[in-house]
C-alpha positions in Angstrom: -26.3 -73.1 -17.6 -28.7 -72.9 -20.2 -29.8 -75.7 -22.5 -28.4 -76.6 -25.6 -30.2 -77.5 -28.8 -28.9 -78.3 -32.5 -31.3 -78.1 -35.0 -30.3 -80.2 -38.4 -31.0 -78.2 -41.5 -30.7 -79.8 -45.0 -32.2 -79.0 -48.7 -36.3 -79.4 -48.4 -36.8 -78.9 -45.3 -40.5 -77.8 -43.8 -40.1 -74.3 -43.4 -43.0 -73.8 -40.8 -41.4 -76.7 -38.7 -38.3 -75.2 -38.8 -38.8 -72.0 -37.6 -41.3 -72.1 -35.5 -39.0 -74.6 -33.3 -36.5 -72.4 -33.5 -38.5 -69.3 -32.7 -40.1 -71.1 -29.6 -37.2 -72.5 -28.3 -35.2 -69.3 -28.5 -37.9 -67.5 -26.3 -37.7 -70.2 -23.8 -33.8 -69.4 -23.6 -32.4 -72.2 -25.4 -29.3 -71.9 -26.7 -30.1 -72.9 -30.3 -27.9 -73.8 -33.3 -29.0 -74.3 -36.5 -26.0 -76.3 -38.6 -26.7 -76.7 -42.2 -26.3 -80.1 -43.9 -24.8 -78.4 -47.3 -21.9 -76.7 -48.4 -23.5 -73.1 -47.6 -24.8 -71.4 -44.8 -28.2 -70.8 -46.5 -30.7 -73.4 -47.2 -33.7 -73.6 -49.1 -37.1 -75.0 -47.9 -39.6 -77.2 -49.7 -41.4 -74.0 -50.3 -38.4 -72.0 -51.6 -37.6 -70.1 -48.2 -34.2 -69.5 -47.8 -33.2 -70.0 -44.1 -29.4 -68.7 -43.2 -27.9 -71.4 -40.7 -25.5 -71.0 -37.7 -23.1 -73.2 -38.9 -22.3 -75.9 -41.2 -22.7 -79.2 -39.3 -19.4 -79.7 -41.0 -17.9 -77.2 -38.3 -19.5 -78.4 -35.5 -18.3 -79.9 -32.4 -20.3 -83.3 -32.4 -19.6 -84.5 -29.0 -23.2 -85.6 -26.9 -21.9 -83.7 -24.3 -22.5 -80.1 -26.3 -26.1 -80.9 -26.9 -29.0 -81.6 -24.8 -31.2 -82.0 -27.6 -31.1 -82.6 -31.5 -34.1 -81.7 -33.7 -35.2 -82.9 -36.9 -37.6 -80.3 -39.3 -39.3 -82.9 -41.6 -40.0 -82.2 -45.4 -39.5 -85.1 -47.0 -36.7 -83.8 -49.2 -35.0 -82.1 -46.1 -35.5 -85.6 -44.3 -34.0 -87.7 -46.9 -31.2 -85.2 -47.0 -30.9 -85.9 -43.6 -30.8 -89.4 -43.6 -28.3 -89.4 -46.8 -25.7 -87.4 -44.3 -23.1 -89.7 -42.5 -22.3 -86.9 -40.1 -25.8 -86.1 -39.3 -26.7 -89.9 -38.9 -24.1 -90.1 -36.2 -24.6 -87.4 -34.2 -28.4 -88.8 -33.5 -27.5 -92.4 -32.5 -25.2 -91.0 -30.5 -27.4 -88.6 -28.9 -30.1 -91.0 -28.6 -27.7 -93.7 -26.8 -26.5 -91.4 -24.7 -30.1 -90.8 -23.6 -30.6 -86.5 -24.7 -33.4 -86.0 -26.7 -34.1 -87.1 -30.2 -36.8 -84.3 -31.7 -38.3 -85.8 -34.8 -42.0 -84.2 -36.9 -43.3 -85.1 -39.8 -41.1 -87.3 -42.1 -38.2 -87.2 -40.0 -39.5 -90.2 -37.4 -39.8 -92.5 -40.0 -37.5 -91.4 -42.7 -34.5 -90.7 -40.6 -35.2 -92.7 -37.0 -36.7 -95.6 -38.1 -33.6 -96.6 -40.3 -31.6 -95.6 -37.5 -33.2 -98.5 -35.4 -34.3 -95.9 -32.6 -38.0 -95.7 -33.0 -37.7 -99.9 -32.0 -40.1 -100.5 -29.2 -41.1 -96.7 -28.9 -43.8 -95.1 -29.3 -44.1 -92.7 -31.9 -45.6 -90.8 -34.3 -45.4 -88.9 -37.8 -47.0 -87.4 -40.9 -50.0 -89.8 -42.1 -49.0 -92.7 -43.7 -45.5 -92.8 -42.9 -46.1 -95.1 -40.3 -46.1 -97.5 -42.8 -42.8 -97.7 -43.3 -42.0 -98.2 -39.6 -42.0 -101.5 -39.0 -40.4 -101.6 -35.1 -42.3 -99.0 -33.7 -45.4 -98.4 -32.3 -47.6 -95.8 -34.2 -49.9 -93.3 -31.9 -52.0 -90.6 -33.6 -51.6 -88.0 -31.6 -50.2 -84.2 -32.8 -47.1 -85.1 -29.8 -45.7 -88.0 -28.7 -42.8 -88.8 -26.1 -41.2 -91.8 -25.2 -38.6 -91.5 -22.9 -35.7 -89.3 -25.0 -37.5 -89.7 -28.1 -40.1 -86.5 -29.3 -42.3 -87.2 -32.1 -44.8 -85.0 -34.0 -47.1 -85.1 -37.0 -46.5 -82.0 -39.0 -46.4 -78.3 -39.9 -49.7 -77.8 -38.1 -48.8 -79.1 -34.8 -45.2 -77.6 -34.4 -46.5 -75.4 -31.7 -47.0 -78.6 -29.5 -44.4 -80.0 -30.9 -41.6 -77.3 -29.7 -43.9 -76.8 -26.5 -43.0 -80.4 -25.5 -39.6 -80.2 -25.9 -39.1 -76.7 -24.0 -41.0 -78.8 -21.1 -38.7 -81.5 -21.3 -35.8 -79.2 -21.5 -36.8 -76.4 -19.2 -39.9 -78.1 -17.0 -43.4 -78.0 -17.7 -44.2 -74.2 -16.5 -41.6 -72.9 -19.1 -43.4 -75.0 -21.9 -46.9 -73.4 -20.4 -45.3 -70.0 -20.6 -44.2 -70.2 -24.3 -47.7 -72.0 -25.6 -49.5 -69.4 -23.6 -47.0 -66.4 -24.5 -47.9 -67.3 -28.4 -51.5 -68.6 -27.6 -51.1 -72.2 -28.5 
């Protein structure tokens, strides 16, 4: 059965962290839904890019067991939106308690996981100087991190990596190889 991943969508998102998840992910054969956290199906990127979702996450079936992993484009307006979303907000605690992965880049760890409480005691990282606002976590530098469920990443520029290492934690490590060498990360 393939894997399952919902990727959150809302007003400001990163573009390039958006769709290049979605791209990489899709190769690998993940089943990938993009729900939009709006009223329409299209969404518009901190750049002006207009991405058309899936879904709305309104119409989405938010039970754990439907997901294997949830992802989170940063942009700090898309993050916020995030964040601001009851809906959205529940469907990552829950994923993270139930122990399926919690994808976060750029803004997203620290905007929307932090106040979520589940960066505490993980390792993480994000877009410079966000970690500043993290307070229970503990801040790495690198362009990926993983701690246990929990996928962190910096930003635009290392979304390769960043969707490489959650296709290897999804699929195994040759299927992450594949895709970064297929696109020649």
């Amino acid at each position: 059965m393939a894997k399952k991943a919902i990727v959150l969508l809302a007003e400001g998102f990163e573009e390039v962290e958006a769709v290049t998840i979605i791209d990489y992910l899709r190769r690998a054969g993940v089943d990938v839904t993009v729900a939009a956290i709006s009223l329409f199906m299209t969404v518009k990127g901190a750049r002006g890019i207009k991405v058309d979702s899936d879904t709305l996450l309104a119409g989405v079936d938010s039970g754990v067991d439907n997901w294997d992993a949830v992802i989170l484009p940063g942009g700090m307006n898309g993050a916020a939106n995030i964040a601001s979303c009851e809906e959205a907000c529940n469907i990552i605690k829950n994923m993270a308690a139930a122990g399926k992965l919690v994808c976060a880049i750029c803004a997203s760890p620290a905007v929307i996981l932090s106040p979520l409480g589940i960066l505490s005691g993980k390792k993480f990282t994000c877009y410079p100087g966000m970690e500043e606002k993290v307070k229970e976590g503990v801040w790495s530098q690198d362009k990926v991190v993983i701690d246990g469920n929990i996928i962190t990443s910096r930003a635009a520029g290392t979304s390769g990596h960043f969707a490489a290492a959650i296709i290897e934690k999804l699929l195994g490590e040759e299927a992450g190889k594949k895709i970064a060498e297929a696109v020649l990360l």
